[in-house]
C-alpha positions in Angstrom: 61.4 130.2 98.7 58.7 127.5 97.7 58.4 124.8 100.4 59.4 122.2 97.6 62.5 124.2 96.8 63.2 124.2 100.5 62.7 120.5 101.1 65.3 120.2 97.9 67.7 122.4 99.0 67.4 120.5 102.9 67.7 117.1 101.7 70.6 117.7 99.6 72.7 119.5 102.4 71.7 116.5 105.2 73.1 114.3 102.3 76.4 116.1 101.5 78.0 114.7 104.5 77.8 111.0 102.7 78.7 112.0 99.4 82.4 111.7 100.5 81.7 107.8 101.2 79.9 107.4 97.7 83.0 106.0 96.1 85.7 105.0 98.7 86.7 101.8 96.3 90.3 102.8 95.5 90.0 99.9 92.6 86.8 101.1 91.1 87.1 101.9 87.4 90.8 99.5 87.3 91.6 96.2 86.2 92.6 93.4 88.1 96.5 92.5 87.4 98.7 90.3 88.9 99.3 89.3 92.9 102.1 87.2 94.6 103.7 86.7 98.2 106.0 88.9 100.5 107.9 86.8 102.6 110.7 87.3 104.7 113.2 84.3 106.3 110.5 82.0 105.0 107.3 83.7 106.8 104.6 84.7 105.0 103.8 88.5 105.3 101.3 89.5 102.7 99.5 88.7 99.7 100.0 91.5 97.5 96.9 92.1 94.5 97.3 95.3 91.9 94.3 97.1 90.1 95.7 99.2 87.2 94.7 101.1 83.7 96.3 100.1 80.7 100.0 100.6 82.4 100.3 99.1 85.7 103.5 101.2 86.6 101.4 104.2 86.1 99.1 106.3 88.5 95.8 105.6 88.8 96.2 102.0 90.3 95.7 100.3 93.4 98.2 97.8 95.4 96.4 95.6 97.9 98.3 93.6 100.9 96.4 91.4 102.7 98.8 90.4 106.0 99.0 87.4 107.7 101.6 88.3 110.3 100.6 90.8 113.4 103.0 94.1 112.6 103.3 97.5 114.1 102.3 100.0 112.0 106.1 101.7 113.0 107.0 99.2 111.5 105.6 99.1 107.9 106.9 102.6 108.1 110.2 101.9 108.9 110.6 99.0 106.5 109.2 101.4 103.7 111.4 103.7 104.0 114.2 101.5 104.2 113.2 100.0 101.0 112.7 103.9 99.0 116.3 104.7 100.7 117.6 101.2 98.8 115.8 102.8 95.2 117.8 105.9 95.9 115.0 108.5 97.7 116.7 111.1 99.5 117.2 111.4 103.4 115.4 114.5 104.0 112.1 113.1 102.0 112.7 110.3 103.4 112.6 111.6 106.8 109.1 113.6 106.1 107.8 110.7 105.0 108.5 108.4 107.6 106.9 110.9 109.9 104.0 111.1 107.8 103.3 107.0 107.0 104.1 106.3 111.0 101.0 108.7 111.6 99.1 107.0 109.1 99.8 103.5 109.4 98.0 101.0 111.4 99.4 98.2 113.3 97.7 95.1 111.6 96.9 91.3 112.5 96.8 88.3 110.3 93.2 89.5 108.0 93.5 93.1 108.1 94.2 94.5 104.8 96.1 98.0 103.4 95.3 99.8 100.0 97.6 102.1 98.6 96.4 103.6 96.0 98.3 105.9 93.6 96.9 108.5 92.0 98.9 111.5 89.9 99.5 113.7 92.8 99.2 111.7 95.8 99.1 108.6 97.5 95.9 107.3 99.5 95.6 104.6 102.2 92.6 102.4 103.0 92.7 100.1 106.2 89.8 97.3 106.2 87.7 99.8 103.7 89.1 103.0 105.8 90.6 105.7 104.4 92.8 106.3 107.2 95.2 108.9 105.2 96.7 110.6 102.2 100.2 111.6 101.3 99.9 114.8 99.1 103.3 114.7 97.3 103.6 112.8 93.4 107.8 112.3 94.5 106.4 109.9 97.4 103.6 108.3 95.7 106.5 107.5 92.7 108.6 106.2 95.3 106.6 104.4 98.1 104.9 102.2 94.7 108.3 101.8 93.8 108.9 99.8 96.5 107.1 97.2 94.6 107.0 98.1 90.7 110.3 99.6 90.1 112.9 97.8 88.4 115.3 97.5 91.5 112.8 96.5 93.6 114.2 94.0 96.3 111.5 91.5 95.8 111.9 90.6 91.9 109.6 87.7 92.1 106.7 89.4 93.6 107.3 92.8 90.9 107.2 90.2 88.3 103.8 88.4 89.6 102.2 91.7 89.9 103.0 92.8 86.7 101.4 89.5 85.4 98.0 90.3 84.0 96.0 87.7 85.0 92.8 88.9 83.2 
């Protein structure tokens, strides 16, 4: 092999290790959309953003929650799956996936942010930038982003704000 071929072939396999972190923006290529506020009993939890297509019920799209309240990442699990149980997710998914979001879920502090974002056949999750997990199942990804985009959501005001298009 001819030593520039070599040096070609070298550079490109000490480089293929980065290539995963080329594009780790889960809102690259999506449009801005609404954002409102989660609280509960008055307390501000989150600032929610979305980054959608044309259809911002639809997979690809982003939701962003910026906390402002210290919260076990148990926790966020736990209170996701109580909210997919209320839209009607069955007990033995929901089990699996409570498994699954308590493994990937972090606890955060008032500044750390989540991304979910939802793609056809999955759901990703970013902490501070981090891809810190996936969800390969399109039932979950429908169900966990229904927490906030579906119809019986338990936070109208805040579905209604993120559908907003502000842009």
């Amino acid at each position: 092999m001819a030593s520039g071929a070599r040096r070609r072939l070298l550079l490109a396999m000490a480089a293929a290790p980065f290539a995963a972190f080329a594009n780790t923006d889960p809102t690259a290529g999506l449009k801005r959309w609404g954002n409102g506020e989660f609280r509960r009993f008055g307390f501000l939890v989150y600032e929610a953003t979305l980054w959608a297509g044309d259809d911002p019920q639809r997979p690809p799209l982003a939701l962003r929650l910026d906390y402002k309240r210290t919260i076990a990442g148990a926790a966020i699990a736990e209170a996701s799956v109580k909210e997919m149980r209320a839209l009607g997710a069955e007990e033995a998914s929901l089990k699996r996936w409570g498994q699954q979001m308590t493994r990937i879920f972090p606890d955060v502090k008032s500044g750390d942010f989540i991304v979910g974002e939802y793609r056809p056949d999955s759901a990703r999750f970013y902490f501070n930038d981090r891809l810190v997990g996936e969800v390969a199942d399109e039932d979950f990804a429908r169900w966990f982003f229904g927490i906030w985009l579906d119809a019986k959501t338990s936070a109208p005001g805040l579905r209604a704000a993120l559908l907003r298009r502000v842009g």
